[in-house]
C-alpha positions as CSV (number, residue, x, y, z in Angstrom):
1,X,201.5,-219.7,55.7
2,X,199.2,-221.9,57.4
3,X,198.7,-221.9,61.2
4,X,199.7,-225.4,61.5
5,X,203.1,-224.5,60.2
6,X,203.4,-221.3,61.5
7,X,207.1,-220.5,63.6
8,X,206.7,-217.3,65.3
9,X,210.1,-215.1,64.7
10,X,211.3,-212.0,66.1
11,X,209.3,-208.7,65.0
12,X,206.8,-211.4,63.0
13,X,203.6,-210.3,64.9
14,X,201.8,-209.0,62.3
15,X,201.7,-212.4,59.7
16,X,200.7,-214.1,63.3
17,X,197.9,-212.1,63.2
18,X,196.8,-212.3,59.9
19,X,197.2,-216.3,60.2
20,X,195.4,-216.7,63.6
21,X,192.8,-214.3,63.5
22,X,190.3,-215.9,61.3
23,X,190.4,-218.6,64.3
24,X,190.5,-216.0,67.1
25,X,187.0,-214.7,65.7
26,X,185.7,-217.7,65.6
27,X,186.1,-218.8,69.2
28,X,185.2,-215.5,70.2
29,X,181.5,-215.4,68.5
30,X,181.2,-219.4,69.4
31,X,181.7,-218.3,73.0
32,X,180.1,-214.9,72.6
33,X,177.2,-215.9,71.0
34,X,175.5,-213.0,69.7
35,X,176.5,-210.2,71.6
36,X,179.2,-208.5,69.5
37,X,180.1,-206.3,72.5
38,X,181.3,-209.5,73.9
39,X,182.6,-211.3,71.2
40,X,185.1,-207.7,70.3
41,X,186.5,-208.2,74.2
42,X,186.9,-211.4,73.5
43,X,188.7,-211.1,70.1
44,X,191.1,-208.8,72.2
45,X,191.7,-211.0,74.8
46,X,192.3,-213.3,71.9
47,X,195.0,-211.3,70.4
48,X,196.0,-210.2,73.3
49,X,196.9,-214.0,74.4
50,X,198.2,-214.8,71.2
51,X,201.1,-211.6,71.1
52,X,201.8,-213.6,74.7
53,X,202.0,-217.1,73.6
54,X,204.2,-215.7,70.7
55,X,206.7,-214.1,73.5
56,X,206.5,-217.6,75.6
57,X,207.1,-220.1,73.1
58,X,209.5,-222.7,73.6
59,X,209.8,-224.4,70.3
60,X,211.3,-227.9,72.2
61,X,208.0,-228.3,74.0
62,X,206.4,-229.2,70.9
63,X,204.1,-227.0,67.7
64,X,203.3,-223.5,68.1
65,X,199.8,-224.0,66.6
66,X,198.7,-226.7,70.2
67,X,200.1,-223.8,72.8
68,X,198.6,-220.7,71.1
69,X,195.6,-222.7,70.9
70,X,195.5,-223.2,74.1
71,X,197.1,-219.7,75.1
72,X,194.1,-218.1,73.6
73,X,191.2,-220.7,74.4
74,X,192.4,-219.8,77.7
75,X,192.5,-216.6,77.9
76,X,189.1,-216.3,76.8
77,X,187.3,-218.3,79.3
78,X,189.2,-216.6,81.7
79,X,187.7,-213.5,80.7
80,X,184.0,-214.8,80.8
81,X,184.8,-215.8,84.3
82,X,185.8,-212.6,85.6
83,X,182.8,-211.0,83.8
84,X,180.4,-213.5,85.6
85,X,181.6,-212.7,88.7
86,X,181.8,-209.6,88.4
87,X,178.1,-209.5,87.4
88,X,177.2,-211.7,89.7
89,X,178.5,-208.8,92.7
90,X,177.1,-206.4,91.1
91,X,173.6,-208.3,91.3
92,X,173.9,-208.6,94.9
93,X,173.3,-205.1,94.9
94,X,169.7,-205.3,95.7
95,X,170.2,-208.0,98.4
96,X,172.5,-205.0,100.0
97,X,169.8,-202.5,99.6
98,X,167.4,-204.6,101.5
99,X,169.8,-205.0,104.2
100,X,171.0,-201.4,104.8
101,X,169.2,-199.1,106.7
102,X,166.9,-196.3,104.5
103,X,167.6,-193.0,105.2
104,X,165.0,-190.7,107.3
105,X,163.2,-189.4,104.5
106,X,162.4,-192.7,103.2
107,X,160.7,-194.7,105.8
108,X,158.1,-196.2,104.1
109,X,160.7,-197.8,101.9
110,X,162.9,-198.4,104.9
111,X,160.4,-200.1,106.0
112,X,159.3,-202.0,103.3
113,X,162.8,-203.4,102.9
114,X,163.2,-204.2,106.7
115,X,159.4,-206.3,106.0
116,X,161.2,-208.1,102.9
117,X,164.3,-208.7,105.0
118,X,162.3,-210.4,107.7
119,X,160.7,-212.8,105.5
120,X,163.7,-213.6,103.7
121,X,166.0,-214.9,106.8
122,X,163.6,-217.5,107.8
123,X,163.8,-219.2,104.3
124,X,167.8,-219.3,103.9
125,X,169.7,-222.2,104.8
126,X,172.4,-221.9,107.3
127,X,175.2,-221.7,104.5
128,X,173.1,-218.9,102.5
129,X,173.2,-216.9,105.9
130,X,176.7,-217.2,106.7
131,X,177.8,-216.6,102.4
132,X,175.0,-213.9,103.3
133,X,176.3,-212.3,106.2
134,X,180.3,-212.2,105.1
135,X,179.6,-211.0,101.6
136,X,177.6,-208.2,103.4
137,X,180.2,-207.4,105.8
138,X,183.4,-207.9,103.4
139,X,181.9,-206.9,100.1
140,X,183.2,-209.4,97.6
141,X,182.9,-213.0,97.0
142,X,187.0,-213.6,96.9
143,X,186.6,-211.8,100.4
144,X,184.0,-213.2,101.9
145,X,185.1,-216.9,100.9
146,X,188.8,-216.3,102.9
147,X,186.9,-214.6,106.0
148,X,184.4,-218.5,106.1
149,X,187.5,-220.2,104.6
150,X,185.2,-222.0,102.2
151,X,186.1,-221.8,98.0
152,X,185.3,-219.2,96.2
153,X,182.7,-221.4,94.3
154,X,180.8,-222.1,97.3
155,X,180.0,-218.9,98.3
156,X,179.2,-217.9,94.5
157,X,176.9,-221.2,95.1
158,X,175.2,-219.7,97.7
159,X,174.9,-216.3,97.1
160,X,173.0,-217.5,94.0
161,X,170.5,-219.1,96.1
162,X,169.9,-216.3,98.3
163,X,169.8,-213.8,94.9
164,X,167.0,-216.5,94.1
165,X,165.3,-216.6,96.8
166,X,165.5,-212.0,97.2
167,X,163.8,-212.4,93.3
168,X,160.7,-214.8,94.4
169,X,160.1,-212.1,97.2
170,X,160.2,-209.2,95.2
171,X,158.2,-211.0,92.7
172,X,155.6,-212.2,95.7
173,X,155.1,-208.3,97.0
C-alpha cells in the first residue's frame, strides 16, 4: 500500500501510519536538522496532523496523499513558529532585567543595569522604544503588537533589534 494510493478508512489508522511515517521522519529531521529533541516533536506533530487529516478528508476534493501532505508540512512549520517565538520572549528576559528596578541589597547591580539602560535608550530607534516600551508593559509580543496595533511581525522585528543592540552592550562592558 503505497502512500500515493492510500484511502484512509474507518478504524485504519494504524496502516496510515506505517505508510506515512517513513515521510513524516523525513520532514521532521530535514526541518530539525540535527537536534533529535526537535525532530521527535516534530515527528509528533507529524502524526499528530496526519490522524487529523485522516478525520478531515473529503475524498471529492481530490487524493489523500496532496492534503496529508500538506496537513502535516503544515503542522510542522507551525510548530517551529510557536517555538521561535516563544524563545524569542523568553530572550527578552534580560532586556526586562535591565529595566526593572534591583532590589536593596543589590545596588551595585541595580545600578549597573540602570548605567546599561541609560546607554541603551539613546541608541534605539523610535519603533524599537515603542515595541520596547509595550512589550515591557504587556509582556508578550501578540500583546504588545494589539496595544501599538502594528503586526505581530513587526514588533518581533523590532524587539530583535533592541535584543541586538542589549547584546553589543553587554558585550562592550
Amino acid at each position: 500500500m503505497g502512500q500515493e494510493t492510500y484511502r484512509p478508512q474507518e478504524g485504519d489508522i494504524e496502516s496510515l501510519f506505517i505508510s506515512y511515517i517513513p515521510w513524516v521522519r523525513s520532514l521532521a529531521r530535514a526541518l530539525a536538522g540535527r537536534d533529535s529533541y526537535l525532530q521527535d516533536d516534530l515527528v509528533q506533530e507529524g502524526l499528530m496532523a496526519l490522524y487529523r487529516a485522516a478525520q478531515r478528508y473529503d475524498p471529492g476534493r481530490g487524493p489523500f496523499s496532496p492534503f496529508a501532505h500538506s496537513c502535516v508540512r503544515n503542522a510542522m512549520i507551525s510548530f517551529l513558529r510557536k517555538k521561535a517565538l516563544h524563545r524569542v520572549e523568553e530572550s527578552f528576559d534580560e532586556i526586562e532585567e535591565l529595566a526593572t528596578p534591583s532590589a536593596p541589597d543589590d545596588e551595585l547591580c541595580g545600578a549597573e543595569s540602570q548605567e546599561m539602560l541609560k546607554e541603551l535608550i539613546p541608541v534605539l530607534s523610535p519603533m524599537e522604544t515603542a515595541a520596547l516600551d509595550a512589550y515591557l508593559q504587556t509582556g508578550g509580543i501578540a500583546q504588545a503588537a494589539e496595544v501599538l496595533g502594528w503586526d505581530e511581525k513587526r514588533v518581533y522585528n523590532a524587539l530583535q533589534r533592541v535584543r541586538n543592540k542589549v547584546k553589543a552592550l553587554f558585550v562592550s562592558h
